[in-house]
C-alpha positions, 0 to 999 in steps of 0.5 A, spaced: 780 491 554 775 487 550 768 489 553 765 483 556 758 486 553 759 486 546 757 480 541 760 483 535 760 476 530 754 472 534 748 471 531 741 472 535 734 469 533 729 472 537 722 469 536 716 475 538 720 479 535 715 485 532 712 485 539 713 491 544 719 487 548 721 483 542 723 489 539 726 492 545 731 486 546 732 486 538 734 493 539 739 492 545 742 486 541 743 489 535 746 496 539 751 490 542 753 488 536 750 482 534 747 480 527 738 479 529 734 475 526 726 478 529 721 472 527 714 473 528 707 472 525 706 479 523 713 483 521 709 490 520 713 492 527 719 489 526 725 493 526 728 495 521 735 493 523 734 486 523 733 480 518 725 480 519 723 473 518 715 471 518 715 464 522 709 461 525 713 457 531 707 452 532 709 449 526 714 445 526 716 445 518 716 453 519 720 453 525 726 448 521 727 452 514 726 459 519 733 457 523 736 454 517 735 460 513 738 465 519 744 461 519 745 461 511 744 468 511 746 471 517 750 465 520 751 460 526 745 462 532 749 463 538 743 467 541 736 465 542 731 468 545 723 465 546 718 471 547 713 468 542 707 466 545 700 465 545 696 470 551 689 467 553 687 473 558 681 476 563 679 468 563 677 465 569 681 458 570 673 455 570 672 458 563 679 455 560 678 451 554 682 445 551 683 450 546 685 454 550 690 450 554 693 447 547 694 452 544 698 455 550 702 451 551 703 450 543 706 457 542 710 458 549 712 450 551 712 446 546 716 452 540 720 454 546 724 447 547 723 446 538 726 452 537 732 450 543 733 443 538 734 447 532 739 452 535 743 447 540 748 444 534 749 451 532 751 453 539 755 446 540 759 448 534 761 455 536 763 452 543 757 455 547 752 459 546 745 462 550 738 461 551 734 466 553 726 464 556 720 468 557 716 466 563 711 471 567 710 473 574 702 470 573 706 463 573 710 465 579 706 468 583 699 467 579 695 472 576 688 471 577 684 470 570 692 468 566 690 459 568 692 457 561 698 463 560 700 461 567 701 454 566 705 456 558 710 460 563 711 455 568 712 449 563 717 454 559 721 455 566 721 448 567 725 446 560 729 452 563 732 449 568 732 442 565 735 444 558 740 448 563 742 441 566 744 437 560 747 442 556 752 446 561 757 441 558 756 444 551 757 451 553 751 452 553 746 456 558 739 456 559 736 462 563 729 464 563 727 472 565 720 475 568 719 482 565 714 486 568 713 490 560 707 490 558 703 490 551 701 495 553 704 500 557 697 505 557 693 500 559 688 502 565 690 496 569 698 497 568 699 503 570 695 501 577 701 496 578 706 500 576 703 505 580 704 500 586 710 497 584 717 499 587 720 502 582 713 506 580 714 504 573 713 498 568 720 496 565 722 499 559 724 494 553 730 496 550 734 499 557 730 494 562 729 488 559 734 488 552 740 489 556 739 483 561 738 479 555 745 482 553 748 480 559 746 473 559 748 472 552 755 476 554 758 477 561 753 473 564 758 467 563 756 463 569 749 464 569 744 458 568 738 454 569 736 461 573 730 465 573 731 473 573 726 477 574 726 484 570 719 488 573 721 493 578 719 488 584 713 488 582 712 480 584 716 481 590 711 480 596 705 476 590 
């Protein structure tokens, strides 16, 4: 029997790939089976296993010959997941600048749905294909002082549901996640919410996160245009 979740032959970019959860996913898929490529801006903490690639996905150039040299050495994309993005924290919504807000939405929506077109041919090609989009609690239920990441997070699940409209067709689907995985799992106001979340823990990476993202890409076949939240019903009663 073939096992649903396997994706021995498919090739994965995953962009934020050298942070906490884009480690974590990186290790679920290459655990799967799939050829992993990790983009990030800062490689020092990428893993091993994958093809490490730096790439600032703001700029469009870099962005096109990144994809480009993924399919050359690794083959056509069947997976990609957007985790990159840029955090703007601790800022109340009447502190936020335009800088802010550009950069954003610059490095979450705008790269989001660049690195979408660049991997949709590849994906049409293959016969199908999965997306995987990082939102966030903080734009679902709105976290204090998180105004410009919030907006980043919500536009993401916008293109989320719109992409997933126009390229079912193509086998493609669109699915955004919300993890409750921090940076930064030590962190004072962390473990105060994890303390009071259901699951009285933050998500793991690899085990929480990265096998949903495997599902997704795998078993997940009738799945899309959805948000799934990862984070132990953490968001549940915000």
């Amino acid at each position: 029997m073939v096992d649903p979740w396997r994706m021995d032959g498919q090739v994965a970019i995953v962009t934020g790939g050298a942070g906490t959860v884009g480690r974590g996913v990186c290790r679920a898929l290459v655990a799967a089976g799939a050829s992993v490529a990790a983009l990030d801006l800062d490689l020092s903490r990428a893993e091993p296993a994958t093809l490490a690639l730096q790439c600032d996905v703001t700029d469009p150039a870099a962005c096109s010959s990144t994809v480009d040299r993924v399919v050359a050495e690794l083959g056509p994309v069947t997976t990609l997941v957007n985790l990159a993005q840029h955090v703007v924290v601790d800022t109340p919504a009447l502190a936020v600048t335009d800088d802010d807000m550009v950069r954003s939405l610059a490095s979450g929506p705008t790269a989001t749905l660049r690195m979408m077109q660049l991997c949709h041919p590849h994906m049409k090609a293959a016969g199908g294909g999965a997306v995987v989009n990082a939102g966030s609690n903080s734009g679902t239920s709105g976290t204090a002082g998180r105004a410009a990441y919030a907006a980043a997070k919500e536009a993401i699940r916008g293109i989320t549901k719109v992409a997933a409209a126009e390229w079912g067709r193509d086998g493609i689907r669109v699915n955004a996640i919300c993890p409750f995985t921090p940076e930064n799992p030590d962190d004072d106001w962390v473990v105060a919410k994890a303390a009071t979340t259901p699951m009285r823990r933050a998500g793991d990476p690899e085990t929480d996160v990265g096998s949903l993202v495997v599902y997704l890409a795998t078993a997940g076949t009738f799945i899309t245009g959805r948000t799934l939240f990862v984070d132990g019903g953490f968001g549940a009663w915000r």
